[in-house]
C-alpha positions as CSV (number, residue, x, y, z in Angstrom):
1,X,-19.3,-11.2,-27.6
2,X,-19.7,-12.7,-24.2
3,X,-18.8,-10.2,-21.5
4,X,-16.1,-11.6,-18.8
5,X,-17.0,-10.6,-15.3
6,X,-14.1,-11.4,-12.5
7,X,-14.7,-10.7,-9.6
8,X,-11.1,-10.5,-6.9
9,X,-10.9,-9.2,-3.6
10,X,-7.5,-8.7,-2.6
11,X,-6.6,-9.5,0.9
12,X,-3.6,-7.7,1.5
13,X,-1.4,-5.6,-0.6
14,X,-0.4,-2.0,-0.8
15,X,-2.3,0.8,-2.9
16,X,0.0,3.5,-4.6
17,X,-0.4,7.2,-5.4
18,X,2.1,8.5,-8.5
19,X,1.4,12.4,-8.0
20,X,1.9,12.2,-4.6
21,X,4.1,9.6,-3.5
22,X,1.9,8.1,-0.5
23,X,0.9,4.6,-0.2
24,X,-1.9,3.0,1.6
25,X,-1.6,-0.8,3.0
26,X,-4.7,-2.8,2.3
27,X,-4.8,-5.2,5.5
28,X,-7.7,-8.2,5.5
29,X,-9.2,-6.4,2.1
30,X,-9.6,-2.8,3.5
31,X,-7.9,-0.2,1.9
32,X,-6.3,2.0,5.0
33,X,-6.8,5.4,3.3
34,X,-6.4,7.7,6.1
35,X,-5.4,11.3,6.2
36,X,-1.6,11.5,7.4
37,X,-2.4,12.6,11.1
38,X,-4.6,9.4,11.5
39,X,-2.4,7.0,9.9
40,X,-0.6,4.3,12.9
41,X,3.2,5.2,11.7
42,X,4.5,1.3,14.1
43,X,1.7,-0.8,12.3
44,X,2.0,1.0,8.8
45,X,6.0,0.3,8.9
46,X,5.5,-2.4,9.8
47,X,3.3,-3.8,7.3
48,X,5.4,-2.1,5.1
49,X,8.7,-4.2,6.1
50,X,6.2,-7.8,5.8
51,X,5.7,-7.1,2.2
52,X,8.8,-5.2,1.2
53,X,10.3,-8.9,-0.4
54,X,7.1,-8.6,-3.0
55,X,7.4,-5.0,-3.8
56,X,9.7,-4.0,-6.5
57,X,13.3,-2.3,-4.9
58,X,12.0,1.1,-7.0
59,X,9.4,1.6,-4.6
60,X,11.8,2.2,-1.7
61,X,13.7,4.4,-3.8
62,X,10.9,6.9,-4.0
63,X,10.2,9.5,-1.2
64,X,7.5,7.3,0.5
65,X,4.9,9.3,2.3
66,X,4.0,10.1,5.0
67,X,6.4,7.1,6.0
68,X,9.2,5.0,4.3
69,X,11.9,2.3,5.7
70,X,14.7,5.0,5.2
């Protein structure tokens, strides 16, 4: 058995928390996993609107935190 090793860096995307609801954008492969109070609410939205065409529409049914497009 030959073990596999792949290695990925993901550029941009969006990191997503199922017991709490909050998601973190992951801008030029860094995760932005800030507390709430430190969190840029313009640049996060706006991220947020850039990649809402990738993102399936159940996501923006969920109460987003600490942000959503609602």
């Amino acid at each position: 058995e030959e073990n596999l090793k792949i290695d990925a860096e993901i550029n941009s995307g969006i990191l997503f928390c199922n017991e709490c609801n909050r998601w973190f954008p992951i801008i030029d492969t860094i995760p932005r996993m800030l507390p709430d109070e430190y969190r840029d609410k313009a640049k996060e939205l706006d991220f947020l609107k850039s990649k809402k065409d990738i993102l399936n529409e159940d996501f923006f049914n969920l109460d987003l935190k600490p942000f959503n497009l609602q």
